[in-house]
Structure formats: C-alpha cells, structure tokens
Backbone as CSV, one residue per row, in Angstrom:
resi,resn,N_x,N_y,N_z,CA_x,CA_y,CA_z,C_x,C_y,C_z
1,UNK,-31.182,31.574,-4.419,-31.456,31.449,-5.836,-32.952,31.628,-6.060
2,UNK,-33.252,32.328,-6.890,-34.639,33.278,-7.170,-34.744,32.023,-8.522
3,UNK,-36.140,31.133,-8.053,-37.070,29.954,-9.090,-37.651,31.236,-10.169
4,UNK,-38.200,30.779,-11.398,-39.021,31.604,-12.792,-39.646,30.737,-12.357
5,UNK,-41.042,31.103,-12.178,-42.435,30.851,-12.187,-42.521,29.959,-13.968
6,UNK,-43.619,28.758,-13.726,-43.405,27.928,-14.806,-44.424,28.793,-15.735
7,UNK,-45.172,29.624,-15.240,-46.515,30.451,-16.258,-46.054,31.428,-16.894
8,UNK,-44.656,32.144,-16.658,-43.983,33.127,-17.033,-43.910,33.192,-18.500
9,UNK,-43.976,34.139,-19.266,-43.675,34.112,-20.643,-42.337,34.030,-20.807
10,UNK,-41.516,33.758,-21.612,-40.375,33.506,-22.272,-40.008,33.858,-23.101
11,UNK,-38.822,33.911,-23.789,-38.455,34.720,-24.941,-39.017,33.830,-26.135
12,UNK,-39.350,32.635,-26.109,-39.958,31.453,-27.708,-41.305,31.709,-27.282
13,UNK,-42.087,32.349,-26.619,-43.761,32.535,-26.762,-44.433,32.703,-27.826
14,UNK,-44.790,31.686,-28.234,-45.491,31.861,-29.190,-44.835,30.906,-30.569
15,UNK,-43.701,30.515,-30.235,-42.621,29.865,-31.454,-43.357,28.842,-32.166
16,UNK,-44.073,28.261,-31.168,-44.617,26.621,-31.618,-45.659,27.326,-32.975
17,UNK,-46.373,28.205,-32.484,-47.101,28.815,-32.992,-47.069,29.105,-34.476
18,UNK,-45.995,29.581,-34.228,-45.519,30.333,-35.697,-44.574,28.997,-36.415
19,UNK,-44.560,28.327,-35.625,-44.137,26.880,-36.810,-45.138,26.031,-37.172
20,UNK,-46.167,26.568,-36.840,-47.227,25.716,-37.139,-47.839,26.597,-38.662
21,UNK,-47.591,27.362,-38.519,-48.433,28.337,-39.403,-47.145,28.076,-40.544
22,UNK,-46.337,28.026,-40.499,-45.000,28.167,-41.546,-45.273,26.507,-42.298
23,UNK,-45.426,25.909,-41.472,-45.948,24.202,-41.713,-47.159,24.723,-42.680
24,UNK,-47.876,25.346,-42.215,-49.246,25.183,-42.997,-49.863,25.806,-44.124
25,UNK,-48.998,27.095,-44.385,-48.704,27.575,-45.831,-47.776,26.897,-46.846
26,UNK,-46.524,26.066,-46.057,-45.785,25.579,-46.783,-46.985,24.309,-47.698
27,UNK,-47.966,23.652,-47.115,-48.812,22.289,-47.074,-49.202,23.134,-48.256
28,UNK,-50.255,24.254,-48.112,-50.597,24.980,-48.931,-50.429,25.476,-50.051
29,UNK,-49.577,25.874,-50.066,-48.688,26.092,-51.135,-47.917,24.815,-51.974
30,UNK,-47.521,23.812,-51.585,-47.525,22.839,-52.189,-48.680,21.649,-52.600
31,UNK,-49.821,21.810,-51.999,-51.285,21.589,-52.626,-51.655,22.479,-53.961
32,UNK,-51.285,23.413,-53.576,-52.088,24.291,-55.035,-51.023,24.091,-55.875
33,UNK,-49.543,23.782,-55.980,-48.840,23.588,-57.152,-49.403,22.232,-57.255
34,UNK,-49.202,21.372,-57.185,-50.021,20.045,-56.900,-51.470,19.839,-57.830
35,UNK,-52.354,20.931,-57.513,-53.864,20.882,-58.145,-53.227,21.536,-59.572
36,UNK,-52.389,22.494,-59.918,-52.333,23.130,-60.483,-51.611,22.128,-62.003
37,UNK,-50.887,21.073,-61.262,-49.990,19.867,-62.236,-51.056,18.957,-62.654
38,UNK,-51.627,18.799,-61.664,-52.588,17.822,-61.942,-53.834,17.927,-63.004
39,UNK,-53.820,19.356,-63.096,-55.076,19.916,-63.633,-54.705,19.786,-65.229
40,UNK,-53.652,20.121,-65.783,-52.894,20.028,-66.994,-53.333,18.911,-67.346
41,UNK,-53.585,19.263,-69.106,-54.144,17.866,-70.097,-53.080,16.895,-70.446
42,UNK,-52.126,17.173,-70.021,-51.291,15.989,-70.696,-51.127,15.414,-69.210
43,UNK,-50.804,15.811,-67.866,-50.616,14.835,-67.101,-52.317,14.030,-66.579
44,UNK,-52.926,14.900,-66.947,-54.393,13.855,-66.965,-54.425,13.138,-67.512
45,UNK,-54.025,12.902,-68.604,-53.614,11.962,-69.907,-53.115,10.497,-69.443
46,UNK,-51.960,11.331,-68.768,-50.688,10.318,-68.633,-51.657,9.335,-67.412
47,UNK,-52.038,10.001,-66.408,-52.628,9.272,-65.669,-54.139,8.406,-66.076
48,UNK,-54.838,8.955,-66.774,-55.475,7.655,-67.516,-55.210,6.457,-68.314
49,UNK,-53.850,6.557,-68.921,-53.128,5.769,-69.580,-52.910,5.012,-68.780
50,UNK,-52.355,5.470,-67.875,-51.627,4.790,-66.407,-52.722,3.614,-65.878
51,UNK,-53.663,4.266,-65.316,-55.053,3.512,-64.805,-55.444,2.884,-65.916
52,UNK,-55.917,2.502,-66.956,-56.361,1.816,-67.853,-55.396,0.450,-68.278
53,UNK,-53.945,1.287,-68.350,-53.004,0.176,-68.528,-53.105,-1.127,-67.068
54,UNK,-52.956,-0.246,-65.856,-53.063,-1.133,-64.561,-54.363,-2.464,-64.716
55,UNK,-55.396,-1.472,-65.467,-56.928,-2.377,-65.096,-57.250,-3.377,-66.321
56,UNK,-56.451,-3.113,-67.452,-55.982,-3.840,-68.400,-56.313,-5.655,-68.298
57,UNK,-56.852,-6.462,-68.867,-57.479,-7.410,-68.524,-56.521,-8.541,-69.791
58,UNK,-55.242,-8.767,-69.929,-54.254,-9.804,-70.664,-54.499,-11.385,-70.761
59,UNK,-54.434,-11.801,-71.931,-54.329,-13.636,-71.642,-53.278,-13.943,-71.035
C-alpha cells in the first residue's frame, strides 16, 4: 500500500481560503447595508429618542 505524502496538494487546496474570503465580503457587504440604515434621518432619529429616553432622569 503506496502512503500520500502529508505536503501533497489535494483536491480542497485552497478551500479554507476561499471561505474565508466568502466570510469576508459577506461581513462587508452587510456593514455597508448597515452604515447605509444607519445613516438615514429617521432611524437617527429613532435612535436619539431611544438614548435620551434611556438617560431620561424621572421622580
């Protein structure tokens, strides 16, 4: 029985690789929709409302 050398390339060379990169446009791409929601005047809004209501000082 003929051992494969453990340094040998393989048919997934490189796989990890390319899931890393698929990971990291996906990040990407859901950051910039993200900046893009955030950036909008009414959910800026909503979120100052938000924070002001939280810091809100009640008897």
């Amino acid at each position: 029985m003929k051992s494969i050398p453990t340094d040998a390339p393989t048919l997934d060379t490189g796989a990890a690789t390319a899931e890393y990169v698929v990971a990291t446009m996906a990040a990407v791409g859901f950051a910039t929709l993200l900046l893009v929601i955030l950036k909008s005047e009414e959910v800026r809004q909503l979120l100052l409302n938000l924070v002001h209501q939280a810091l809100a000082v009640t008897p």
